[in-house]
C-alpha positions as CSV (number, residue, x, y, z in Angstrom):
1,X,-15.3,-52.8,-84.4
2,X,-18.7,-53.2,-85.8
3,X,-22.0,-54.1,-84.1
4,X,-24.7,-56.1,-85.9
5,X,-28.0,-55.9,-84.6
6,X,-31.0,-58.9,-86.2
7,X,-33.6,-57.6,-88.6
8,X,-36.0,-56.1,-86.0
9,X,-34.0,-55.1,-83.4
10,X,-35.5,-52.5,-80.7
11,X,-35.2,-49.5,-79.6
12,X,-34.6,-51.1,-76.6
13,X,-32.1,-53.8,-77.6
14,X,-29.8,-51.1,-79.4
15,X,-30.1,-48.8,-76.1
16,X,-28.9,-51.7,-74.0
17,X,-26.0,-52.2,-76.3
18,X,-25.1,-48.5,-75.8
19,X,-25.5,-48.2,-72.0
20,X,-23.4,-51.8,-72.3
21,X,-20.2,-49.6,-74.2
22,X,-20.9,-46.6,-72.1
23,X,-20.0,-48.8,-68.9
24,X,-16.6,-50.0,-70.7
25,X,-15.5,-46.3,-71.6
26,X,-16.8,-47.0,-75.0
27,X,-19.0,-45.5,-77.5
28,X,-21.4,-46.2,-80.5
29,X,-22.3,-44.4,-83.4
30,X,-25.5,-46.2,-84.9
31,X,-26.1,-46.5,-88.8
32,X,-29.9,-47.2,-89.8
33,X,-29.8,-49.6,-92.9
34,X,-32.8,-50.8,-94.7
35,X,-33.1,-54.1,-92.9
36,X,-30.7,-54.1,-89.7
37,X,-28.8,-51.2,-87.3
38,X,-25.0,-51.3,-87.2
39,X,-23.6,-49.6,-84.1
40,X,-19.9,-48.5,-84.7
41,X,-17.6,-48.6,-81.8
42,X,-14.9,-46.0,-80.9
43,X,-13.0,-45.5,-77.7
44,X,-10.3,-47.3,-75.7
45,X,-8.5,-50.4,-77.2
46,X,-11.2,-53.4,-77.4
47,X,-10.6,-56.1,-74.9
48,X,-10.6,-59.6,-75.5
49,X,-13.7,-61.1,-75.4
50,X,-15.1,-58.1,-76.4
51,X,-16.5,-59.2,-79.4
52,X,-18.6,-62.3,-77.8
53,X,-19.9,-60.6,-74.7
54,X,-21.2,-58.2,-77.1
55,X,-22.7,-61.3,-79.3
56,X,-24.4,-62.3,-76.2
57,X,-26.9,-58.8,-75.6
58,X,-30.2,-59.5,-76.9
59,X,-30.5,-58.4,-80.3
60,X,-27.3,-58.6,-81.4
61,X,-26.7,-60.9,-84.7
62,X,-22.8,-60.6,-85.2
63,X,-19.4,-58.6,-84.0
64,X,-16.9,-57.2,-86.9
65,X,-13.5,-55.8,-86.9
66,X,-13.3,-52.8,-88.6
67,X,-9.7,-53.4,-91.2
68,X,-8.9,-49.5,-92.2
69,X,-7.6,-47.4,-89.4
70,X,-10.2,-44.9,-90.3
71,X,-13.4,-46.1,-88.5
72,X,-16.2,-43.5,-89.0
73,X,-15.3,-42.2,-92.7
74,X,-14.6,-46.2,-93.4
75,X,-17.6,-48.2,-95.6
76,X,-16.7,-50.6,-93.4
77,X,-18.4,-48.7,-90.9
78,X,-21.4,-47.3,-92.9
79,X,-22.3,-48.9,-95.5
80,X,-24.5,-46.7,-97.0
81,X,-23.8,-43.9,-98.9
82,X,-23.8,-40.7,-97.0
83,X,-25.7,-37.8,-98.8
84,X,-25.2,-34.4,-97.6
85,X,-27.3,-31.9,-97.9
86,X,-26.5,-27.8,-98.7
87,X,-29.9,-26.0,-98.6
88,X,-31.7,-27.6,-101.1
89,X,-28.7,-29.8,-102.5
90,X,-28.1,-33.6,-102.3
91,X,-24.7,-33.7,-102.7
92,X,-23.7,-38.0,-102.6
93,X,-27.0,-39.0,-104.4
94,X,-27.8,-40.0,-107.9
95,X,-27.3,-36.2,-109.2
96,X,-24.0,-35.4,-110.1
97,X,-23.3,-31.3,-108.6
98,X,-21.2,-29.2,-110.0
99,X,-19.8,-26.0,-107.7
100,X,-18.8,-22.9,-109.9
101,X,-17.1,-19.7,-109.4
102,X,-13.7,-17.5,-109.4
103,X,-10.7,-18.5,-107.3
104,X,-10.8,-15.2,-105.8
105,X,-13.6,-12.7,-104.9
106,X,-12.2,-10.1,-106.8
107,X,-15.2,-7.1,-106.9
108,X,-19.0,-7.1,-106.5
109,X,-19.5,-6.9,-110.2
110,X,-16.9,-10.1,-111.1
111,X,-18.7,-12.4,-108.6
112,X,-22.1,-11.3,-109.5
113,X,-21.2,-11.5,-113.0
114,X,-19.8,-14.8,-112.4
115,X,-22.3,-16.6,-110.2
116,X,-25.4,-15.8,-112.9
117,X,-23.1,-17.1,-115.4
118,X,-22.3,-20.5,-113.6
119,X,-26.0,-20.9,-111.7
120,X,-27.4,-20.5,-115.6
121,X,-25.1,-22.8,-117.1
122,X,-26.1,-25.4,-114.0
123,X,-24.0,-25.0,-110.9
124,X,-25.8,-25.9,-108.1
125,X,-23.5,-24.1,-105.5
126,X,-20.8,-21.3,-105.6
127,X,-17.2,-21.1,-104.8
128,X,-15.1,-18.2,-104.2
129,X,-12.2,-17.2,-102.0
130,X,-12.1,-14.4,-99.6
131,X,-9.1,-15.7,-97.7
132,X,-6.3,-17.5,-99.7
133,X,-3.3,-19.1,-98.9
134,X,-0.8,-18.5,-101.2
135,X,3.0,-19.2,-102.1
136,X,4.0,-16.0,-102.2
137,X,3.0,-13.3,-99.5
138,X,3.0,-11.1,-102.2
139,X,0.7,-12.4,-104.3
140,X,-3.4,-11.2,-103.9
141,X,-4.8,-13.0,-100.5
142,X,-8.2,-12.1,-100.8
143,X,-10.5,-9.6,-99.6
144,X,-11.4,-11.1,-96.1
145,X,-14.5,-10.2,-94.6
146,X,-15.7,-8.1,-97.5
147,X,-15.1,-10.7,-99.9
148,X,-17.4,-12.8,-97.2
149,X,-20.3,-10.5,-97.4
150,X,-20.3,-10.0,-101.0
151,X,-20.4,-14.0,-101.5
152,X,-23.2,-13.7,-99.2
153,X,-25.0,-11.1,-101.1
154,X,-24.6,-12.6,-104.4
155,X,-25.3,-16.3,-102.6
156,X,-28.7,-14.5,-101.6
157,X,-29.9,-13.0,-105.2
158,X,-28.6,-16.1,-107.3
159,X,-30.5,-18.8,-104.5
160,X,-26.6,-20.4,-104.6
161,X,-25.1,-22.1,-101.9
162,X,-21.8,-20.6,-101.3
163,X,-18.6,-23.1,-100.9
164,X,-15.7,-20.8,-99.5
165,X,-12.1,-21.8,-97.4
166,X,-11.4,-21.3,-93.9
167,X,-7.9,-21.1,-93.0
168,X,-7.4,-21.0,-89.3
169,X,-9.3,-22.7,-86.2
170,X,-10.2,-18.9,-84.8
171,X,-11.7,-17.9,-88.7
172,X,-14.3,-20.3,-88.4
173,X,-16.9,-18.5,-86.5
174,X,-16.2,-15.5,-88.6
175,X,-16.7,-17.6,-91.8
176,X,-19.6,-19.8,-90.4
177,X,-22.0,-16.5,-90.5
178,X,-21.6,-16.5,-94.3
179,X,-20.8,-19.6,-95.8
180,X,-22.9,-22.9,-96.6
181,X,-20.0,-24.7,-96.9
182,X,-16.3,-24.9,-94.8
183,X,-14.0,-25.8,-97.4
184,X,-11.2,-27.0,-96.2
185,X,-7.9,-26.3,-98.3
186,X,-5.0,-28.7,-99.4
187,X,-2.3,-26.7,-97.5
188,X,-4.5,-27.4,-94.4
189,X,-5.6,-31.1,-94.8
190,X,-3.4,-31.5,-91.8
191,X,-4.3,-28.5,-89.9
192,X,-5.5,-30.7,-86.7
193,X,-7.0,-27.8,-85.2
194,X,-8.7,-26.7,-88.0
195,X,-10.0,-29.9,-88.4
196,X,-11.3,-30.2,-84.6
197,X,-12.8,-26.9,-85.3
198,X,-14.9,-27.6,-88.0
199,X,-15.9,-30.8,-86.7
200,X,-17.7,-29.3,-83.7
201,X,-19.8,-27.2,-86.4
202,X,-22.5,-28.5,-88.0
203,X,-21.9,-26.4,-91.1
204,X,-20.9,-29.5,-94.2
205,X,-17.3,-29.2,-95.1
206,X,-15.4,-30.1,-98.3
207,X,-11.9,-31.6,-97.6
208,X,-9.0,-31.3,-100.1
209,X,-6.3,-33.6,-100.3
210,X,-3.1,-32.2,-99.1
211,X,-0.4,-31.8,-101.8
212,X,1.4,-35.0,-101.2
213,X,-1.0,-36.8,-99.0
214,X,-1.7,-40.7,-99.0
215,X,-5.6,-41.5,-99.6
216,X,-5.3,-43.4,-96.1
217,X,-3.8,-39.6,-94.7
218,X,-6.7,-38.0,-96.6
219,X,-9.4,-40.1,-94.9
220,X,-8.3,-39.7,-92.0
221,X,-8.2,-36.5,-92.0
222,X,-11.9,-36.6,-92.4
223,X,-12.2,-38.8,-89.3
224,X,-10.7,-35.8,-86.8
225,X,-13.3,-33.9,-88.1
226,X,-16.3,-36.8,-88.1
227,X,-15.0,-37.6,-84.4
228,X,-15.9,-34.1,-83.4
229,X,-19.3,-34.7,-84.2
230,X,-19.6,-33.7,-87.5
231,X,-20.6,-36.1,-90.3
232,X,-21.1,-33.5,-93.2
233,X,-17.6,-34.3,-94.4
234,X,-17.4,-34.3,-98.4
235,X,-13.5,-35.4,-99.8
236,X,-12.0,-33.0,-102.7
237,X,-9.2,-34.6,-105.4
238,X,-7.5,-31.6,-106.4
239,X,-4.7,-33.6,-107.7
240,X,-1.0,-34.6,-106.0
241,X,2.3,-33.0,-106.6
242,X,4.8,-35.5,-108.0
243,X,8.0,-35.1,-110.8
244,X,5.9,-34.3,-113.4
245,X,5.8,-30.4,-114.7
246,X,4.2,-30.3,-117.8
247,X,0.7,-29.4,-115.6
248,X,0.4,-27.8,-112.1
249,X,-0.6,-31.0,-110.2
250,X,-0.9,-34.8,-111.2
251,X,-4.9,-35.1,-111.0
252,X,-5.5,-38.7,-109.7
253,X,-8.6,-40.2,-111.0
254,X,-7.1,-43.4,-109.3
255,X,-8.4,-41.4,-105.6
256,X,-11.7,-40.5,-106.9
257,X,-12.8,-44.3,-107.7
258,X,-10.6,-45.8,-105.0
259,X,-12.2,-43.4,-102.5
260,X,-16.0,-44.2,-103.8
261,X,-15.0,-48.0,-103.0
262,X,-13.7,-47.6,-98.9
263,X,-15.8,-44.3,-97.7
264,X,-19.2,-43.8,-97.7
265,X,-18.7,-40.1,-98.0
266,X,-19.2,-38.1,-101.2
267,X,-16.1,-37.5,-103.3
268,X,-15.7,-34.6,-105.4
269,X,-13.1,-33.5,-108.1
270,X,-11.5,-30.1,-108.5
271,X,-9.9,-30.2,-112.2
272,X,-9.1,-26.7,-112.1
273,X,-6.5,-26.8,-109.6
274,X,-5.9,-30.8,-110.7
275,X,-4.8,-29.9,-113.4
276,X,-3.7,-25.5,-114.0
277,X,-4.4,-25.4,-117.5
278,X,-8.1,-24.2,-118.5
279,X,-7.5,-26.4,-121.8
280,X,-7.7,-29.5,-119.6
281,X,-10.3,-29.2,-117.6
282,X,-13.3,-30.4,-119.3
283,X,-12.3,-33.7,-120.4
284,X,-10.5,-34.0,-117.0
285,X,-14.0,-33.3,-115.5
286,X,-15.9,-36.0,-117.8
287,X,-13.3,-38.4,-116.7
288,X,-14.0,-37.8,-113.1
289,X,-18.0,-38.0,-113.8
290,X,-17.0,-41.5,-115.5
291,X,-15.2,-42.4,-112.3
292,X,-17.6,-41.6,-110.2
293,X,-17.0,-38.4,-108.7
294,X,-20.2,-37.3,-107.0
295,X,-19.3,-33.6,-108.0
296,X,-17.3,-31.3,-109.8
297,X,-15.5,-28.0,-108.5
298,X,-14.6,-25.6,-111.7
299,X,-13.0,-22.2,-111.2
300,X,-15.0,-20.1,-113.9
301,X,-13.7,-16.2,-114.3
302,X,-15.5,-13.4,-116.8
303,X,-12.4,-12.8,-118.0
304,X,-9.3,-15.0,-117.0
305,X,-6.5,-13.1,-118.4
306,X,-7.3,-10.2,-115.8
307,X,-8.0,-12.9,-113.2
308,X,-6.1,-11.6,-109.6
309,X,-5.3,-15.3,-109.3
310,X,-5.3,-18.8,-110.6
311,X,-6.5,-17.3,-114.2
312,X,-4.4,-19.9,-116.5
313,X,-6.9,-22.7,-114.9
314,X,-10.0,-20.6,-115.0
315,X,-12.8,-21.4,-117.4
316,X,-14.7,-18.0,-119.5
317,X,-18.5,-18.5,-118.8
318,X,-18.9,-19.5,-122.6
319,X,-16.9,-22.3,-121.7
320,X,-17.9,-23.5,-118.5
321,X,-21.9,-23.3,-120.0
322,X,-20.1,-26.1,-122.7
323,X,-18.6,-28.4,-120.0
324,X,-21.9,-28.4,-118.6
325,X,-23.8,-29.6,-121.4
326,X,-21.1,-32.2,-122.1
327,X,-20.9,-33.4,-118.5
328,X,-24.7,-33.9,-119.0
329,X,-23.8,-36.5,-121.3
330,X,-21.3,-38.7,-119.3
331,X,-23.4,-38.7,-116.1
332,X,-26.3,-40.1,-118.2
333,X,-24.1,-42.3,-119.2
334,X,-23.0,-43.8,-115.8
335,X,-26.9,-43.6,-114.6
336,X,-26.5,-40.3,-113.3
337,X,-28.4,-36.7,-113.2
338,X,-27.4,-33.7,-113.6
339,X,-28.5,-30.1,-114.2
340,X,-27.6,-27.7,-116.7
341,X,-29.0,-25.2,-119.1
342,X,-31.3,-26.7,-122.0
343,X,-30.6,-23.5,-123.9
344,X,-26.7,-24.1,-124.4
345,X,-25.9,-26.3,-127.1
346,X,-23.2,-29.6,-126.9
347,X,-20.6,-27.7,-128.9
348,X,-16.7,-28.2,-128.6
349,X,-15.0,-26.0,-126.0
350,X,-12.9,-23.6,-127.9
């Protein structure tokens, strides 16, 4: 449920409210608009005749029920936009931001290599993988807390925030001394604890979908961590795993609008891994800026065909400098910004 306050409620008025929920086991998480303050409510079961004793309080216009099942991530909820903010980056506002960099932190030299390549084409933010979950145990798994340090390093001369996974609720301390940003992997979308975890940091965190999660799973898998405290939750399409095999996942645009429309949160799209093939990833990522994806994840590699992993979905530099310039295009179209090198010029990815 929902809590209206008038145009020009108090301070006062919205503390009374507060102490009111506090005495029924209940609390509010308050949303500033423009014009009026909406207080969200989250606790025990409402009780009937809830809604009208709340109606009564001075200051209060109206009482809502809250439809989706998620409350905080809900627009419902908060109806403005959430914008959250990485250093100096407004990631849910009118710029679109695109995060570059290799799957894996490979070496010093391929990261630093990488990140200047990606921060001069226009990436706002880095990505890289020190710790990586993957299929096999044999494949390459990272480099752990060297791979950490380095992305630190190379965060620190480039001026890049650095976007990098944590895998397991006793990692995060580890990975909160080095990292802007938690991201949160599709294998672990329903990791609870990891969720819980990150939630009681204040460090933003990107949330994948899980492999064959529901948009309803998917947001609320952004509540466990919002309830924790949290509200720096952005939500990653990375694409869904259904019958077809022609590509490595089924990238579903469908998500990134549909999201926009329920969840004030930002929504991002990962084309790389939406889609494994390096061939599709620009157009899948103009088609995403057309939907309104708020951001862009691209896996960019100095040389892919050496790549220790994910190399068949990774950009050259050459190529992610053209996406850029194209992306340009598509988010002027939509009445949006975005930032890229003026030097590079709007030819065909090859």
């Amino acid at each position: 449920m929902i809590i209206v306050m008038q145009p020009g409620a108090t301070a006062m008025q919205i503390e009374d409210v507060l102490a009111r929920l506090a005495e029924l086991d209940l609390s509010g998480q308050i949303t500033q608009g423009e014009e009026r303050a909406i207080i969200g409510v989250l606790g025990s079961p409402i009780v009937p005749g809830f809604g009208a004793a709340m109606e009564a309080l001075p200051g209060v216009e109206k009482t809502l029920r809250v439809s989706k099942p998620y409350k905080l991530a809900s627009r419902e909820f908060h109806p403005t936009p959430t914008i959250v903010h990485v250093r100096d980056v407004a990631i849910g506002g009118d710029e679109v931001v695109v995060i570059g960099g290799p799957c894996s932190v490979e070496s010093a030299e391929q990261l630093r290599r990488t990140a200047h390549g990606v921060r001069d084409a226009g990436a706002r933010l880095l990505r890289g993988g020190a710790y990586k979950p993957r299929t096999s145990p044999y494949a390459f798994r990272g480099m752990g807390e060297r791979g950490l340090e380095l992305l630190a390093q190379v965060g620190q001369e480039t001026g890049l925030g650095i976007v990098t996974e944590v895998m397991t609720p006793a990692d995060v301390a580890l990975v909160g001394q080095y990292t802007d940003v938690f991201q949160i992997g599709a294998r672990n979308m329903q990791n609870y604890l990891l969720l819980e975890e990150v939630g009681r940091s204040q460090t933003p965190v990107l949330l994948k979908r899980g492999l064959s999660a529901t948009i309803e799973e998917w947001l609320l898998a952004a509540e466990y961590i919002m309830a924790q405290g949290n509200p720096q939750v952005m939500l990653c399409e990375r694409g869904i795993r259904t019958f077809e095999t022609a590509t490595r996942n089924t990238f579903d645009l469908n998500a990134v609008a549909y999201a926009k429309r329920v969840s004030h949160l930002p929504v991002l799209a990962d084309p790389s891994h939406g889609t494994g093939k390096w061939q599709l990833v620009t157009p899948l990522s103009l088609a995403a800026i057309a939907c309104g994806a708020d951001g862009l994840i691209v896996e960019a590699h100095p040389d892919p065909d050496r790549a220790l992993s994910d190399g068949a979905q990774s950009l050259t530099l050459e190529n992610f400098a053209r996406l850029m310039v194209q992306a340009v295009g598509v988010a002027q179209a939509v009445g949006r910004t975005m930032q890229t090198s003026a030097a590079m010029s709007a030819s065909p990815v090859v």
